[in-house]
N, C-alpha and C positions, 0 to 999 in steps of 0.2 A: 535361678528359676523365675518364670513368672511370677508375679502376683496377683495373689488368690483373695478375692474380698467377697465375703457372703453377704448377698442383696439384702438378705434379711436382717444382717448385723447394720447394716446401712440404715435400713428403714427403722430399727431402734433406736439407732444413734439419733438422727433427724427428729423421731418420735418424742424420746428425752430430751431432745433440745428446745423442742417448740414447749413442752411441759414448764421448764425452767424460764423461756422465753414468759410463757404465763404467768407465772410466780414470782419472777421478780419484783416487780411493784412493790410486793408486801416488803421486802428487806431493804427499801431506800427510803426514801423523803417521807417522811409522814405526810398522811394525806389533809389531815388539820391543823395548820399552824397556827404557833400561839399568839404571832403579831402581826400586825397589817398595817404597814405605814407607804404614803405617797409622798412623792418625790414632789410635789404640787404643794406639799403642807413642811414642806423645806422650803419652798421658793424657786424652785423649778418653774420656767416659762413658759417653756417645750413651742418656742416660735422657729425656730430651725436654724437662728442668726446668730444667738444671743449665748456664749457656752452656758452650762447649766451642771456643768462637773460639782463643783462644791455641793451644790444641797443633794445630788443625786449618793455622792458620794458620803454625805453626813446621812441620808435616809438609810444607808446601806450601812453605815458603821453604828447607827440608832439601834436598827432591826438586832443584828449580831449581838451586839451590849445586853441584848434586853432576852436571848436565848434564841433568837432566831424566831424566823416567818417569812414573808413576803412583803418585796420592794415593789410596789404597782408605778407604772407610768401610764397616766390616766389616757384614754379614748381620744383622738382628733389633734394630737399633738404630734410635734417634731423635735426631738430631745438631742440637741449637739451639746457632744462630750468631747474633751481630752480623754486618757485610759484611766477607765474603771475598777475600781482593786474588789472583785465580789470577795465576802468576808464567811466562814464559817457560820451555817444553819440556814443562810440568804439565798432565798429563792428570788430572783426578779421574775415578774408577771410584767410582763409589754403587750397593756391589752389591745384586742382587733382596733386596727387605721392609728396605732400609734406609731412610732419609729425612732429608735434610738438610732442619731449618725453619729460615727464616728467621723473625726476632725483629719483634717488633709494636711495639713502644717507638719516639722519635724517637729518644732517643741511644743508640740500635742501630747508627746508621747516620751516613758524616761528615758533616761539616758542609756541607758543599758539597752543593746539591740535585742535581746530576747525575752526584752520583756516589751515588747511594741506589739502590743493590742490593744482592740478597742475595749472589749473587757476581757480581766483577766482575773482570774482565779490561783492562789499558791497559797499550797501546803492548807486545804483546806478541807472539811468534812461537809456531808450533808448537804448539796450549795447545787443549783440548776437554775435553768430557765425556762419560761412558759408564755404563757397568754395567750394566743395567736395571733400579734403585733407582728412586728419588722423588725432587727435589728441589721444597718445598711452601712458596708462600709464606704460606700463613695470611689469605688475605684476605678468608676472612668474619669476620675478627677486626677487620676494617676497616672493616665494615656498621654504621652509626649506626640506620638505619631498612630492612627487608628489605620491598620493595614488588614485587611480581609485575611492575608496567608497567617500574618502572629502583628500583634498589638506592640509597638513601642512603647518602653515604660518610663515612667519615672525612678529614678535610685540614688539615694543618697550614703550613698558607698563615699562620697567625697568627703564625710565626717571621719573615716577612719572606723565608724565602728563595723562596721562590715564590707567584704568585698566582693566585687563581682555586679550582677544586674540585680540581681533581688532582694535589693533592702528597702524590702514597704514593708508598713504594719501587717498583720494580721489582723485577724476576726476577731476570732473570741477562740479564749485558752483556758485550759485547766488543767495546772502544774502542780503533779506532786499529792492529790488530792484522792478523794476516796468518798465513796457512795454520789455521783455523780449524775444529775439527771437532767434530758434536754428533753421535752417533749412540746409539742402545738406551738411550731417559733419558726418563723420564718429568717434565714440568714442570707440575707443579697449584698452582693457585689462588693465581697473583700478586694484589697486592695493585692491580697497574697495569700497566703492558706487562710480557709475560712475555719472550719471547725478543728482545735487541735487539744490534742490528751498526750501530757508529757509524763509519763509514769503515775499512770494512776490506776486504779485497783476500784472495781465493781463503777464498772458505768453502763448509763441504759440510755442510751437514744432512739426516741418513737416517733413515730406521726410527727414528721417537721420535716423542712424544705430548706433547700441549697441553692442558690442560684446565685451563676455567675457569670458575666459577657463569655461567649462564645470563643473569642479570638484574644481573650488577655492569658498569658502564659505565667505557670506557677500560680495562679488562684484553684488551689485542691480544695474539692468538698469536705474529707474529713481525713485525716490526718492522726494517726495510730501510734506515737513512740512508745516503746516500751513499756506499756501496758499491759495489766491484765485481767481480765474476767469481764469483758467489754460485750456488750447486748447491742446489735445496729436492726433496727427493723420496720417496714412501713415509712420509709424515707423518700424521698424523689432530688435526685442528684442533680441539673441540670447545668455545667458549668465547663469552664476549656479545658485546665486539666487535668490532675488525676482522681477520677470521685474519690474511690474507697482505698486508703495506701497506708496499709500498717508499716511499720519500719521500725530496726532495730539499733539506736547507738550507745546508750551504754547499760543496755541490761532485756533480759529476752521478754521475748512475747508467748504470752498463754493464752487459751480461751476466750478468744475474739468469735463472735458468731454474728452475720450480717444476712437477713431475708428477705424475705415478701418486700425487695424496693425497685425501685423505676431508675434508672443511669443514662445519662447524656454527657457525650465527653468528648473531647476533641482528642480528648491523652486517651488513657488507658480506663477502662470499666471499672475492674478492682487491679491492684497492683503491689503486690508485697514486695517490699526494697524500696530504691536503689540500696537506701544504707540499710547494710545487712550486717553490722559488726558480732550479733548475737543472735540466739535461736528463736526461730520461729514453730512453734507446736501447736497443734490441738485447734485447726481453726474450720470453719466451716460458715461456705457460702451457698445457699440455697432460695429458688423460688425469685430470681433476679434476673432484671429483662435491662438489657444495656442497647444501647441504637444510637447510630452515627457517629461510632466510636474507632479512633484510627487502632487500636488495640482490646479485645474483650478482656480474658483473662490473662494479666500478666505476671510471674517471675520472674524479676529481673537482681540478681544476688549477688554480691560482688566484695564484698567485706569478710570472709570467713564466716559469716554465720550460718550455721546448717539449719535446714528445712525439712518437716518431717508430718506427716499425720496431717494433711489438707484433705478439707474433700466439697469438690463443685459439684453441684447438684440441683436440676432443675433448671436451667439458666438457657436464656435466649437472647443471641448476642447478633447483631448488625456492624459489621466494621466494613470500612473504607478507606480508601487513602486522602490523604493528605498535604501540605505544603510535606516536605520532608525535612523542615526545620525543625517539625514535632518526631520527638521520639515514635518510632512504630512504624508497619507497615503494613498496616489494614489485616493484621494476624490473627482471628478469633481466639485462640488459643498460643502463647508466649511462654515459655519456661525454660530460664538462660541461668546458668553458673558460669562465672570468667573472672580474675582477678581484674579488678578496676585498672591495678597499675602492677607495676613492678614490686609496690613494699606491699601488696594486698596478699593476705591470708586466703588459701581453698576454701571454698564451701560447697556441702552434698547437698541435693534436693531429692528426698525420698519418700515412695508412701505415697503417691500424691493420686486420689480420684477422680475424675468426672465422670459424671453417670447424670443419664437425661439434659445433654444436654444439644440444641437447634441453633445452629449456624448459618447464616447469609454473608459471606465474605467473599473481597475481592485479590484473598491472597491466602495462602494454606497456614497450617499450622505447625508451630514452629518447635520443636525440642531438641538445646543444644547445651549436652555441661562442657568440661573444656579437659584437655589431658591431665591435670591436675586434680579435679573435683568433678565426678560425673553425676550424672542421674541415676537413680536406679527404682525399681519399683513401682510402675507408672503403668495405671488402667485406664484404658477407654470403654464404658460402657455402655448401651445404647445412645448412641449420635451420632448424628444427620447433620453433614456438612455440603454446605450448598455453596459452591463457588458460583461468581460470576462479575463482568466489569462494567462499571455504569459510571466511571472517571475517567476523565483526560489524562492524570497522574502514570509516569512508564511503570513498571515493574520490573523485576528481575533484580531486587535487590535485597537483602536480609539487615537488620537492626543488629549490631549488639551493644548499641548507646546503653548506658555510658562508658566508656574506657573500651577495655577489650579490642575489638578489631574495628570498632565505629562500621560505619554504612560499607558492604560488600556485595561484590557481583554474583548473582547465583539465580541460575532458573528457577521459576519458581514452580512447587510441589505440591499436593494437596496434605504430604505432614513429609517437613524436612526433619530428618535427625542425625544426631552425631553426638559421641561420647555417653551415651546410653548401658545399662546391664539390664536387664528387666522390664520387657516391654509390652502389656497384653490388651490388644483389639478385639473386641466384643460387641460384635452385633454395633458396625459402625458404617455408615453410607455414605459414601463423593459422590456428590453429582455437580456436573460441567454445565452449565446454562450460557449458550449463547457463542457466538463464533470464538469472541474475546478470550473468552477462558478456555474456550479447547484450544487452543496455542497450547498451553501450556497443563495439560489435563494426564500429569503426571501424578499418580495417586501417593508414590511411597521415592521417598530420593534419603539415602543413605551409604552409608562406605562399611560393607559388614567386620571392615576393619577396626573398625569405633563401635557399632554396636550388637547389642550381644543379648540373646537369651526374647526374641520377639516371638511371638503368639499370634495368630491371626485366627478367630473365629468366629464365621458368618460375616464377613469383612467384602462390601461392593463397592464399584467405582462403572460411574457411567456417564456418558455424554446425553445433553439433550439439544 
């Protein structure tokens, strides 16, 4: 059977969310700390040459010692570090026109590949950042080759500690941690994922800002592992590629909630996966405007972890295509289940929402599980999807990077599907704009041998 969602249980859930979105504050950081020391009255130089790690890093292990407060980096400085170890109760404040940079060298950073950030947080309580400073990773200092289609990087995969193209530092991490809070902080130009939460439990990210060159690949704005009870709200994403990407490897995801923010991405808008080893429940995106995005909303799941109870809402998405070196295909809408490889586990994606939400795309949208692990339970409710082409970029091709089938021939639809149970359209609009797109001004492309149990109500498609 289709599924059945009452608007109104919807607009509660949303209602209670924003409530708690409210109230959180009261259950994190105290708002008056008991200590206040400057990194300046360490011996910090903050001339942008000179490292300044030791006294930054003794004001940080002072503050902790002494029960916690706030590490300030004074106004009008330039603060180059090595990685940061933030300490239990430490809040850094990087106040407005200061800037912590992170250091460009490998033995800037430990030895251990996963701990390569500029600052990093483990196993710690209480602990954030603020001011409305800079914290800046340097990472066109990381660009071997600057190419408009994707950025050549630097990687030092030749140590043996990791392999492949993406062995640069990070941003800033918080691993293992709990009551976690980022708010009024500006994070530019990680070198590789800029904001990341590796199992951590009650974090709130407000009012602060991402930015990251346009054409460098694998610099994601925030980065979600196995997480949970995470607050994202009031952000502005601007960077290549994927802003918002929960992800699952060794243990599942719970009540993640992401709103009222702004998305520039070359990747993907929000994007739950690739690693999907574990469950993803309980999350909801609403009141979210993404533009110039080669993919709006994506699932992309590929490790056996099932997916359950999402719900998009309010959301106005811009996609287009792209080099097709980047995952995507200018999809507003992505939701893929496929075994990565041969030893990968099925995974169901079920339950899953959108309601309200406005499309400008130059390609349809996409719902595909695979014979093994399908879809099931999937509403469309009031959206307005506007096709049309304003790239050079061919078409006719569908994503299922990574693994799976990779890049495939296939006209394109205004919602292709396959391996589906449960499918229900509500008050949903295509419209064709433009010679380009009535080529292909196919509104439904499907095999009713794959899917099963669809709904169409009040459901239009028209050319203009």
């Amino acid at each position: 059977m289709a599924l059945s969602i009452n608007p109104l249980l919807t607009l509660v859930f949303i209602l209670s969310t924003t409530t708690l979105i409210q109230s959180h504050p009261s259950i994190l950081l105290p708002h008056s700390q008991p200590v206040t020391i400057s990194v300046a009255d360490y011996g910090a130089i903050g001339d942008g040459v000179q490292y300044d790690t030791v006294p930054i890093q003794s004001a940080i292990d002072a503050c902790s010692s002494a029960g916690g407060g706030r590490v300030i980096f004074p106004s009008g400085k330039k603060y180059l570090t090595k990685t940061l170890f933030l300490k239990s109760g430490v809040v850094l404040e990087v106040q407005k026109n200061a800037t912590v940079l992170g250091g460009t060298q490998l033995e800037d950073y430990p030895m251990e590949q996963d701990r390569w950030y500029v600052i990093l947080a483990e196993d710690a309580e209480d602990v954030g950042m603020t001011g409305g400073g800079v914290i800046d990773g340097q990472g066109l200092r990381f660009v071997t080759r600057f190419d408009e289609r994707k950025n050549v990087m630097v990687s030092w995969n030749e140590t043996g500690a990791c392999l492949g193209d993406e062995c640069r530092p990070r941003l800033v991490g918080f691993v293992r941690c709990r009551n976690v809070k980022v708010w009024d902080i500006h994070l530019s130009e990680p070198a590789y994922w800029c904001l990341h939460l590796v199992q951590c439990d009650n974090t709130y990210i407000h009012d602060m800002s991402i930015y990251g060159d346009f054409n460098t690949p694998n610099n994601d704005g925030i980065d979600i592992d196995d997480s949970n009870n995470t607050i994202i709200t009031r952000c502005n994403i601007n960077t290549g590629d994927d802003a918002i990407c929960p992800k699952t490897y060794d243990g599942p995801l719970y009540n993640l909630t992401a709103t009222d923010s702004w998305i520039r991405t070359k990747s993907s808008g929000i994007k739950l996966g690739s690693a999907s080893w574990f469950e993803f429940k309980g999350l909801l995106f609403n009141n979210i405007t993404i533009v110039d995005s080669h993919r709006g909303l994506g699932l992309q799941i590929r490790d056996g972890g099932n997916v359950s109870n999402i719900t998009f809402s309010n959301i106005n998405i811009t996609t287009r295509y792209y080099d097709p070196s980047w995952w995507g295909r200018a999809e507003p809408i992505y939701v893929t289940t496929c075994p990565r490889d041969n030893t990968s586990k099925t995974s169901t994606i079920s339950d899953i929402l959108f309601v309200n939400i406005t499309a400008t795309s130059e390609n349809g949208v996409f719902l595909s599980g695979s014979k093994s692990g399908g879809l099931s339970n999937l509403k469309f409710s009031n959206v307005d999807l506007n096709y049309k082409r304003w790239t050079s970029y061919d078409d006719g091709l569908v994503d299922y990077r990574p693994g799976c089938q990779g890049l495939v021939e296939r006209n394109s639809a205004g919602m292709m599907m396959e391996h589906i149970k449960g499918l229900e359209v509500e008050n949903v609009n295509m419209r064709w704009l433009g010679d380009r797109a009535r080529i292909w001004n196919n509104p439904l492309d499907f095999n009713p041998s794959t899917v099963h149990d669809i709904s169409l109500l009040n459901f239009h498609s028209n050319s203009y």
